[in-house]
C-alpha positions in Angstrom: -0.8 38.5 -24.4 -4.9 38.6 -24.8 -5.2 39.3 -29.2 -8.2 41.9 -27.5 -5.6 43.9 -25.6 -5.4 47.4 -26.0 -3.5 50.8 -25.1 -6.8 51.7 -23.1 -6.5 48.2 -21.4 -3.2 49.1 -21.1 -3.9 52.3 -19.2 -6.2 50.4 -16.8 -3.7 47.9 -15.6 -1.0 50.3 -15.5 -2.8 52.9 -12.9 -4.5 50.3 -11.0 -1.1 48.9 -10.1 0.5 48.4 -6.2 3.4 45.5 -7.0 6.0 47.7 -5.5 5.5 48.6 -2.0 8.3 51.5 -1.9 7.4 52.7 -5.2 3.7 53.2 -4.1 4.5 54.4 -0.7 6.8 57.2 -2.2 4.6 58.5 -5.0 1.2 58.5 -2.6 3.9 60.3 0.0 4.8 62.7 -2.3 0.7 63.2 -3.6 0.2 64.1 0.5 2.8 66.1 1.2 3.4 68.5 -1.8 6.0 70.8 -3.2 4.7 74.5 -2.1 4.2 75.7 -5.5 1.7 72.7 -6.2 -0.3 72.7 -2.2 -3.7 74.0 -3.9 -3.5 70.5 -6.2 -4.5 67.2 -6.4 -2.0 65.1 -7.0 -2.1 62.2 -9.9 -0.3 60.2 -7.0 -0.5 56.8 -9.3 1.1 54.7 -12.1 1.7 56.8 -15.4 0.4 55.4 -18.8 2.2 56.2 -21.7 0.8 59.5 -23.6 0.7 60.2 -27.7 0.0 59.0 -31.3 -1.3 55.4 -31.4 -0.5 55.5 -34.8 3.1 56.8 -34.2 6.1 55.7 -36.0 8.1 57.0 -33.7 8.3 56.4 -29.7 10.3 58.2 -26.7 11.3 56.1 -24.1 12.0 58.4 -20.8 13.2 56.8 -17.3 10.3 57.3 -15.0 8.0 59.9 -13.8 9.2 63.0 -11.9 8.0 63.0 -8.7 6.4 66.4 -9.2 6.0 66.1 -12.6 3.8 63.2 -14.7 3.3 61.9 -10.2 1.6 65.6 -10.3 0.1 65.9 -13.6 -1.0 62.4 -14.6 1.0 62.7 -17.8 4.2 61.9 -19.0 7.1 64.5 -19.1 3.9 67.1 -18.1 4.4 69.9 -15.9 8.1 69.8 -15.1 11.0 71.5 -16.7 12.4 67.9 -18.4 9.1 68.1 -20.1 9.5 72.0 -20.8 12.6 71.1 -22.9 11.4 67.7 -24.4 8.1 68.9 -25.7 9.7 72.8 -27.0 12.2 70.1 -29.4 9.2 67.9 -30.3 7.1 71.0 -31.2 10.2 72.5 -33.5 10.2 68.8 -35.4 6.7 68.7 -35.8 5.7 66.3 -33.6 3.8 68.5 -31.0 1.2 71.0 -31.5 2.7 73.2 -29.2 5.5 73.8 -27.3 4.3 73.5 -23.8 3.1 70.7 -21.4 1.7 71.6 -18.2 -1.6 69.9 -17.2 -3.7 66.5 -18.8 -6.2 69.5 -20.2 -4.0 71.4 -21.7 -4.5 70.5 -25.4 -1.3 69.4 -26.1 -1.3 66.5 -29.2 1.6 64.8 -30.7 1.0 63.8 -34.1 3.2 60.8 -35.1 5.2 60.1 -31.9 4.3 58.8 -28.8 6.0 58.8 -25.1 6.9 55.9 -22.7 8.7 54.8 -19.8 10.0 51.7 -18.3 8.9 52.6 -14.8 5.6 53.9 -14.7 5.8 55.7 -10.9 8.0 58.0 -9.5 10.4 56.2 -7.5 12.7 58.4 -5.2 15.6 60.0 -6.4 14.8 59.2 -9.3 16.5 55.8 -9.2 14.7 52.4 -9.2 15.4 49.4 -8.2 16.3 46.4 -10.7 13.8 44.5 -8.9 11.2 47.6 -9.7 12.1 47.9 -13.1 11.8 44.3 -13.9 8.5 44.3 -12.1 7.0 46.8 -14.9 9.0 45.7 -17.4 6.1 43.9 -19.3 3.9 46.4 -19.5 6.8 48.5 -21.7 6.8 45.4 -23.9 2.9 45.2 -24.2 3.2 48.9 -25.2 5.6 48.3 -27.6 3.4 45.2 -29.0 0.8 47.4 -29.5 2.5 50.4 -31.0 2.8 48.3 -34.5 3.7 51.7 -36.9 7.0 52.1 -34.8 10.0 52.5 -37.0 12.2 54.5 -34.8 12.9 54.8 -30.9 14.2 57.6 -29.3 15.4 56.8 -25.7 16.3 58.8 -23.4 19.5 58.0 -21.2 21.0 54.8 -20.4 18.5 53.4 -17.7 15.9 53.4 -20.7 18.1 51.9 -23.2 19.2 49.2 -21.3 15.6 48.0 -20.4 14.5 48.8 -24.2 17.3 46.7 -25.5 16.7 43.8 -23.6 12.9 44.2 -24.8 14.2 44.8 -28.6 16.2 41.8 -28.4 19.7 44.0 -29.8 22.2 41.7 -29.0 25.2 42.6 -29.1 23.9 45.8 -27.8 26.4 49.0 -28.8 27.7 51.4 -25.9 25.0 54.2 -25.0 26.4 57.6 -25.8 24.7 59.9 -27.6 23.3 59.7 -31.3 24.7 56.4 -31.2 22.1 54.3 -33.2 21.3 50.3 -32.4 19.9 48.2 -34.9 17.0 46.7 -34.5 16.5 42.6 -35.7 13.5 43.7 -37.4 14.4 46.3 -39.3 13.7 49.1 -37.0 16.2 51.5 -35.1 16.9 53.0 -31.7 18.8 56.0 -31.4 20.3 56.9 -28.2 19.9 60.9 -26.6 21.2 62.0 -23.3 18.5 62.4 -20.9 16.1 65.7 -21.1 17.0 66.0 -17.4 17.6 69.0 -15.6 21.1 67.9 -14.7 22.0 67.9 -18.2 20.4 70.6 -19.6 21.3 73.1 -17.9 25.1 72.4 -17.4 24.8 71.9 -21.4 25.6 68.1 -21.7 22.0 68.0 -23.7 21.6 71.4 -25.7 18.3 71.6 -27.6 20.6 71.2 -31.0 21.5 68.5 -29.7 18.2 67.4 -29.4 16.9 68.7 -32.5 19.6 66.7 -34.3 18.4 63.4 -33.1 14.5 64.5 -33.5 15.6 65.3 -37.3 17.5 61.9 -37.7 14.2 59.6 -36.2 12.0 61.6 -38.6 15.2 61.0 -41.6 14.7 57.0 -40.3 10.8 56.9 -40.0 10.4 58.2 -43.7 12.7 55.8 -45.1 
């Protein structure tokens, strides 16, 4: 990696990239046809940079954009009820300066945290492939290169915590579940959440306690 790279040179390689033909025929598909609540828009309809705190000492690690979510909005966990429940627990902690997300203009900050993915567009169903994620693996490690205040991780389900792990080097890497913590080599700790998904929060596998908790333990970890 270039010692002049950048989050903003980040950003530029990320959208401008085609290296998975289903990948970019599903999320410029889904910019097309629409969702009928969303037909007056303009899709995003590209790659997804990551979105927060340069500065942050801690960083969320997601699965991938929803397809009418951040592949609507252009921003992660934006404009999508995933994001309606991530960012209302990041605003109770602190780390948002408000509790809603629903548009690139909408004035939302986060002040010491910052929010990532390992697959930067929406692939369908929500499920890439390993080739896919492999693929855009490197730009999650050039993020997390750059992001040089992080102490803590968050990560979101088990799809993000394998691909961080591998990037982390944790070796031997302990069973996701949730709270379950992983040691980083260096010092530095990941802590394991179910996903924000709809499919968990509202059958109660993920209650915002439950996400509060591990919000209150990264901030516990970041200040030691």
């Amino acid at each position: 990696m270039s010692g002049e790279d950048s989050l903003a040179r980040l950003a530029e390689d990320v959208t401008s990239c085609r290296a998975c033909p289903r990948l970019v025929a599903w999320r410029e598909r889904v910019a097309r046809e629409k969702r009928a609540a969303f037909r007056d828009e303009t899709y995003w309809g590209r790659p997804v940079t990551g979105f927060g705190d340069p500065s942050a000492r801690l960083v969320i690690v997601g699965l991938a954009p929803a397809a009418h979510g951040a592949n609507r909005t252009g921003r992660m966990f934006t404009g999508d009820r995933s994001g309606d429940f991530l960012y209302a627990a990041l605003h109770r902690a602190g780390y948002a300066n408000q509790p809603d997300a629903t548009a690139r203009d909408d004035g939302l900050e986060l002040r010491d945290a910052y929010i990532t993915a390992p697959v930067r567009c929406a692939p369908p169903q929500n499920k890439p492939t390993p080739a896919e994620r492999d693929t855009c693996a490197p730009y999650l490690e050039r993020e997390l290169l750059l992001l040089e205040r992080t102490r803590v991780f968050v990560v979101l389900g088990q799809f993000g915590y394998q691909v961080l792990a591998a990037a982390l080097s944790i070796r031997p890497r302990p069973r996701f579940g949730h709270g379950v913590e992983a040691p980083v080599p260096d010092g530095r700790t990941v802590i394991c959440s179910y996903h924000v998904s709809q499919q968990n929060t509202f059958t109660g596998r993920l209650t915002p306690q439950m996400l509060d908790d591990v919000l209150r333990r990264a901030r516990e970890l970041s200040n030691a």
